[in-house]
N, C-alpha and C positions, 0 to 999 in steps of 0.2 A: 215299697209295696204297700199300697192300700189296703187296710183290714177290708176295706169293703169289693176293695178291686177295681178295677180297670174293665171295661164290659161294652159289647156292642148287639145291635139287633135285637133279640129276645130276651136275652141278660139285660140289655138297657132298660128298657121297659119297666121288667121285674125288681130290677132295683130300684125307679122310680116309683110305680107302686109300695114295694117295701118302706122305702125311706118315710113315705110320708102316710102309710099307715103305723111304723115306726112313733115318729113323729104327734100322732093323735092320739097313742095310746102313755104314751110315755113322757116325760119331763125332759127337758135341754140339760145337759150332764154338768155336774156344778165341782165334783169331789175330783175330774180328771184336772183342767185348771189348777184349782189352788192343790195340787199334788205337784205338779209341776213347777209352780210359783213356787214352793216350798222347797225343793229339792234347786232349784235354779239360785235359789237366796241362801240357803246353806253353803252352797259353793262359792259365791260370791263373799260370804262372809268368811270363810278358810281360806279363801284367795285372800283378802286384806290382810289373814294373819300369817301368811307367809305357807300357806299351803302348797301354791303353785299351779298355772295354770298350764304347761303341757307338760312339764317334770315335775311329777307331785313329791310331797315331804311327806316320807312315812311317818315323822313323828310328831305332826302337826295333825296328820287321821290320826292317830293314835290318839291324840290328847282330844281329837274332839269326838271319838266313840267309834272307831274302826271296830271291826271283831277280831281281835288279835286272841288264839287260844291262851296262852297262857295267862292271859289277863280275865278274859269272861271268864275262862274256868275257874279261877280264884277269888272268883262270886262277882264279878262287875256284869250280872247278866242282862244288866240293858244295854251291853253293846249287840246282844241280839236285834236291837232293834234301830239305836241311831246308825248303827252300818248302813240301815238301808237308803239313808238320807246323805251318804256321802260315798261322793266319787272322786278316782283318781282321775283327776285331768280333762280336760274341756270335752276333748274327745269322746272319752267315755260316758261326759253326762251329756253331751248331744245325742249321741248314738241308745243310750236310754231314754231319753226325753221324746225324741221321735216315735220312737216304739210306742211308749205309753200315749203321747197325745195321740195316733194314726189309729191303735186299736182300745184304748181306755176309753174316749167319747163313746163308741157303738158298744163294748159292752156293759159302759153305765147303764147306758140306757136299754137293752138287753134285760138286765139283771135291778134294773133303779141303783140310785145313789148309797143308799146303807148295805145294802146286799155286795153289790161292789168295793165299797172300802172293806168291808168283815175280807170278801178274798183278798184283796191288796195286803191287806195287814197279817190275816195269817200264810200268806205266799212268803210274803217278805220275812215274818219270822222263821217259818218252815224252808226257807233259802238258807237264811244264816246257821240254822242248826245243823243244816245238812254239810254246809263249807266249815262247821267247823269239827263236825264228827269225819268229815273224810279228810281234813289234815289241820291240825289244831294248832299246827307251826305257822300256818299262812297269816297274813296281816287282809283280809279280806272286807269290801263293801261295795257299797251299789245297788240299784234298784232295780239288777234283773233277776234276781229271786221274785218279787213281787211282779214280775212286768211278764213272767215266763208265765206267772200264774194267772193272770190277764188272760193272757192266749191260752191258759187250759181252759178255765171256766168257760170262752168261746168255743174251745170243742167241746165241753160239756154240754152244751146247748146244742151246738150243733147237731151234736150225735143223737140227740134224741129225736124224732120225729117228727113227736107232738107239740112241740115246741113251736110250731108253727111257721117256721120261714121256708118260703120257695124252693123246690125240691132244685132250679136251676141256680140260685141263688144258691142255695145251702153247697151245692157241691163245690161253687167258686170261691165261697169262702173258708170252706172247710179246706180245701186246695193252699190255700194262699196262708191259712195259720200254719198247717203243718208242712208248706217250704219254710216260712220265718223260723220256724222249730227247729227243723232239719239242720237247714243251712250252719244258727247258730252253733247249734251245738257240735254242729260239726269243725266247725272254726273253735270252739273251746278246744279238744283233740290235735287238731293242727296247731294253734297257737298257744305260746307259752302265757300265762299271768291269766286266762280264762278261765273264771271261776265256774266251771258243769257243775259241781255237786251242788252250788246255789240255784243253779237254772233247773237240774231235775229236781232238786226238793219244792223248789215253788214252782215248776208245770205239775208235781204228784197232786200237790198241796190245792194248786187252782181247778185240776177235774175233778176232785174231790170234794172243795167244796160248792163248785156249778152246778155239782151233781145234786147235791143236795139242796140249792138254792133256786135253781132254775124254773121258770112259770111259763105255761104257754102265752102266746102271745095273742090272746083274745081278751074283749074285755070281760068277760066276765071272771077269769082268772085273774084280771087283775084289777079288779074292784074288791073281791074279797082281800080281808084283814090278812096279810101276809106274816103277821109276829109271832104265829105259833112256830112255823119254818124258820125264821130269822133267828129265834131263840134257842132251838135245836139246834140249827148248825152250827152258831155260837158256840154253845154248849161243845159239842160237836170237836170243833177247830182247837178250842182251851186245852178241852182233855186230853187231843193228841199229841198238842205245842207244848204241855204240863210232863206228858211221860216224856218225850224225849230229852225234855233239859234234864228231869230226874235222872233218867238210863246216863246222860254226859256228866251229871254230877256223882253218881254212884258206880264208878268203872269197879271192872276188877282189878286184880292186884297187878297184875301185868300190864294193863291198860296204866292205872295209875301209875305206877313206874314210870313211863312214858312220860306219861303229861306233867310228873314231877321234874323230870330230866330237863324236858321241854320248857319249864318256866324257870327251871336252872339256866338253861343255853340262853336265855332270855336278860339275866340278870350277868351272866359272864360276859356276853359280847359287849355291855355295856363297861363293866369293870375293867374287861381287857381294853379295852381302848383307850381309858382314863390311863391307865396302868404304863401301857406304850407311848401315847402321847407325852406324858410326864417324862417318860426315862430320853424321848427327842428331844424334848423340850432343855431340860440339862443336860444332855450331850450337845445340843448347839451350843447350849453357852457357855461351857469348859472349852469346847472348840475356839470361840468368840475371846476366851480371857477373860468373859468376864464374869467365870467361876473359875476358883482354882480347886483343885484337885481334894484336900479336904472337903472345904463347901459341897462338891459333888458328893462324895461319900456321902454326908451329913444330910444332904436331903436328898437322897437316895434312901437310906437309912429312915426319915422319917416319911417321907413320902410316897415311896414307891415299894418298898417292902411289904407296906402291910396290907397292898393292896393285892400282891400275889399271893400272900400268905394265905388269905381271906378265899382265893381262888383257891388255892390246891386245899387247904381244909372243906370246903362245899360242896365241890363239882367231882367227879370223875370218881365218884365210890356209892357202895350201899345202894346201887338200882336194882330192883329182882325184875330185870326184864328177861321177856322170854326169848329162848334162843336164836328162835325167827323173827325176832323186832328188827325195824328198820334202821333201828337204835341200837344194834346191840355190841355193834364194837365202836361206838362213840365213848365211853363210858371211861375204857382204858385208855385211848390216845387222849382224851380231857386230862385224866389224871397223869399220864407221861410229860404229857405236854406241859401243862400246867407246872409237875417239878422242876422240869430242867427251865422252866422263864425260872421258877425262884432260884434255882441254883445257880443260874448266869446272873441274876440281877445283886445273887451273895456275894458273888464270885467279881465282880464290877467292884461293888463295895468296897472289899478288900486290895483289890489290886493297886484304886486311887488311893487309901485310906494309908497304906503300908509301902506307897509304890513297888510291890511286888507284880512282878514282870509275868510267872509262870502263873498266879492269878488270870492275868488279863486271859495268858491263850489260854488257859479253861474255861473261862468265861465266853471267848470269841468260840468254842469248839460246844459247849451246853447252848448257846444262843443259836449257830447252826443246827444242832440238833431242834430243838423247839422249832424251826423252819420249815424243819422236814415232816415234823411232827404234825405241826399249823396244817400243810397242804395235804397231808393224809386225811386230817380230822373234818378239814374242810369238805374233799371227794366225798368222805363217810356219810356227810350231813347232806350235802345234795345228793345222794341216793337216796337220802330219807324220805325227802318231800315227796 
């Protein structure tokens, strides 16, 4: 779908006039381009580093500035902003790219080139704040926070009147952003991994600041010195992009709770892995022979102990969440769960160590439990999101 649309008969006409009073009034759009060029070469450069180009690595976005809550919120807040220059998988940055170059050309030049990056930039910021105030557990980026906010600023214009585009015109364009709107966000709702709360914080973010940016399209509007506008809105965009990282940095106690838990769960799934990996890893090769049954103890004992230890002292105590958190029976199956790994992994210990028999099945019967425990804690946590 063409920002501008597809048109015959009296529409044709009117867009041809438009275009190329467009055209005479305004500049060829230079910030759509190299936005694109930029975000096409970010991805290109994360594909060489083992990013991936239709099965992304979340821990390759990670390292190159994803917005992952537990990490901005722990003061890394310029992933508010390189999130918006990375995407998960070809896909994704085609299906943005299109957007942006289809409707970014006509509302540069709409709005001029500074006018347009100030909404691109605070869309994009006002996307990410908003994906990660509505779930601060998602690993979230991409550039339709900023690309939604594109198509706001277009119905900001649109909406207004005086603004000057063809009353035939205005209605098939204003048609044609708010199906792209619809559509989308409607497909966030049906589809999982669709980040809406980035798409409506940067469409708020872009009628917002269209509204405030927008010039009729005569020249006499646009021969005057535009900087006094351009520096309000500015102004403008800071102040509201300023309180809501403050509001995300300054929760209340129950919020915090939360986002503590959450950067807890953060640093456990990684521990827990190490943790398990390690104890396969020596059970292959006591299996193999070629560990015997001390040596397993023994690095057991050094290795992997103190890696659960380290879990059940951190994780699963001391949250004052509120009773309605999404979170709030996470807390105890962390801490359940997390005993009975150290207790079966004590319990391994001794059984190799002493070749004690009745060891081992309490070890195999703490291991089951922790199984049971794992798949409860897991259900719990996808409720949460």
């Amino acid at each position: 779908m063409s920002a501008l649309g597809g048109a015959d008969g009296d529409v044709d006409a009117t867009l041809g006039d438009f275009r190329l009073r467009l055209a005479a009034l305004t500049r060829p759009p230079r910030a759509t381009p190299v936005l694109v060029g930029v975000n096409v070469l970010v991805f290109a450069v994360m594909a060489a580093a083992g990013a991936g180009i239709l099965r992304p690595d979340a821990a390759v976005h990670i390292r190159f500035g994803s917005n992952l809550g537990p990490l901005t919120l722990d003061g890394e807040w310029w992933r508010l902003a390189t999130a918006v220059f990375i995407h998960f998988g070809i896909l994704h940055l085609a299906f943005n790219m299109w957007a942006l170059w289809d409707a970014g050309r006509l509302v540069e030049r709409l709005y001029g080139t500074a006018r347009f990056v100030l909404v691109y930039a605070v869309a994009g910021l006002a996307g990410s704040i908003a994906s990660l105030a509505w779930n601060p557990a998602v690993n979230s980026a991409g550039a339709s926070g900023a690309i939604f906010g594109v198509f706001g600023a277009l119905l900001a214009f649109l909406l207004d009147s005086r603004n000057g585009v063809p009353h035939l015109l205005l209605v098939q364009l204003r048609r044609n952003a708010l199906v792209f709107i619809v559509l989308a966000i409607g497909f966030g709702f049906v589809y999982p991994g669709i980040d809406n709360a980035a798409h409506l914080g940067g469409l708020a973010a872009g009628v917002l600041m269209g509204a405030l940016l927008a010039r009729p399209l005569t020249p006499p509007a646009r021969s005057r010195s535009s900087w006094p506008q351009l520096l309000l809105a500015a102004a403008a965009g800071a102040l509201a992009l300023a309180l809501a990282v403050q509001w995300l940095a300054s929760p209340s106690p129950e919020r915090a709770a939360e986002l503590q838990l959450r950067r807890d769960l953060e640093w456990f799934t990684e521990t827990e892995a190490r943790a398990i990996g390690l104890t396969r890893s020596l059970a292959g090769e006591a299996q193999a022979g070629t560990l015997d049954d001390r040596g397993f103890a023994m690095r057991m004992e050094r290795d992997v102990l103190p890696l659960w230890e380290q879990l059940a002292a951190r994780v699963g105590r001391g949250y004052a969440l509120a009773p309605d958190s999404p979170l709030a029976a996470v807390p105890g199956l962390l801490g359940a769960y997390t005993d009975r790994r150290l207790e079966s992994a004590r319990l391994f210990v001794t059984a190799a160590r002493d070749q004690d028999v009745a060891s081992l099945e309490r070890a195999s019967e703490s291991a089951r439990q922790a199984d049971e425990l794992g798949g409860r804690l897991r259900e719990a946590l996808a409720r949460s999101r």
